[in-house]
C-alpha positions in Angstrom: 154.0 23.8 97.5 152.6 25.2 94.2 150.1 23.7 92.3 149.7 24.7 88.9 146.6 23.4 86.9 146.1 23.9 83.0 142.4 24.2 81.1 141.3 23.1 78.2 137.6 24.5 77.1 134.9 22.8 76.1 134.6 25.6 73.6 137.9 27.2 72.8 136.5 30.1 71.2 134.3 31.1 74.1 134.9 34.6 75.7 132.0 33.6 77.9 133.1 30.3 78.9 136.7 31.3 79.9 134.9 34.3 81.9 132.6 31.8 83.9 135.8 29.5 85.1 137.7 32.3 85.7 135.2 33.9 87.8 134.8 29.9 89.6 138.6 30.0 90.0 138.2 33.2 91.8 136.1 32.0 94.4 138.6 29.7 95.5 140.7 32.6 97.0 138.4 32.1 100.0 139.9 29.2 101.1 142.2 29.7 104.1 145.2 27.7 102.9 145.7 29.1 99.9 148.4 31.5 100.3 148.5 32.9 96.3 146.2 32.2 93.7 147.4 33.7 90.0 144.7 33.0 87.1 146.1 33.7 83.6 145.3 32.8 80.1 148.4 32.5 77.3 150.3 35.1 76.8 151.4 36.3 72.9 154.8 35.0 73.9 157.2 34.2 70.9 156.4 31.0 69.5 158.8 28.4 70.4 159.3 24.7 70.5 159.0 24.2 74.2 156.0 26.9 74.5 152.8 25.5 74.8 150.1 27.7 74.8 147.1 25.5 73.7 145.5 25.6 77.3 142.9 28.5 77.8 143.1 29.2 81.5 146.2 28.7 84.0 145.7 28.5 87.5 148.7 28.9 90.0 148.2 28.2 93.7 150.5 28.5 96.8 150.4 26.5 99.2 152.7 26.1 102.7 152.6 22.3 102.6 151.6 18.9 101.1 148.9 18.7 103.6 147.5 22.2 103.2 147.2 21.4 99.0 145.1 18.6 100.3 142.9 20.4 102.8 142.4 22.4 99.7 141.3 19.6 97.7 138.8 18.9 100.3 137.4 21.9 101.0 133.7 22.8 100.0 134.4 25.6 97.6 137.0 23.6 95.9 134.2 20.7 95.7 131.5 23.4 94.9 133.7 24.9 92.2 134.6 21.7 89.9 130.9 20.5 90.5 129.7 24.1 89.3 132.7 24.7 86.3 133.4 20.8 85.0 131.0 20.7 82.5 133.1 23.9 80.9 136.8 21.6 80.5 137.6 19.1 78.3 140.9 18.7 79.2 143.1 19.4 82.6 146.1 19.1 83.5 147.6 19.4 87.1 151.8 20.0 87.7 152.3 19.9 91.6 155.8 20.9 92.7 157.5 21.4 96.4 161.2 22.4 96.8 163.9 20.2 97.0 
């Protein structure tokens, strides 16, 4: 399963913002289920249409099922996480995908 989530800052412009929820996101590769985690911001792609590069953090997780995506929603670090990086969003979005 991959789980790909999307951030929008609170404060766009903030070096030090994007920092401190890329450093929460990194904790979350202690959690046993996740089998990849990639962390990116956008890339200085060519600008096209269907390229949307208004989010400020990416997050791309692995996981080997349905189930172990929600084990990970459930687990403590993922809980301490959004409680300890939250206030820093404004916006999220979440594209959860398993093969067909």
């Amino acid at each position: 399963m991959i789980h790909h989530v999307l951030f929008w800052l609170n404060n766009p412009g903030s070096k030090a913002d994007r920092d401190r929820l890329i450093a929460g996101l990194n904790t979350l590769r202690a959690i046993e289920v996740v089998q990849q985690l990639h962390i990116g911001v956008p890339a200085s792609s060519e600008k096209r249409d269907v390229v949307d590069n208004s989010y400020d953090v990416s997050e791309l997780m692995f996981f080997a099922s349905v189930e172990d995506q929600k084990r990970y929603q459930d687990h403590p670090l993922h809980l301490q996480f959004v409680k300890d990086c939250a206030h820093l969003w404004r916006k999220v979005v979440v594209y959860d995908a398993i093969s067909p």
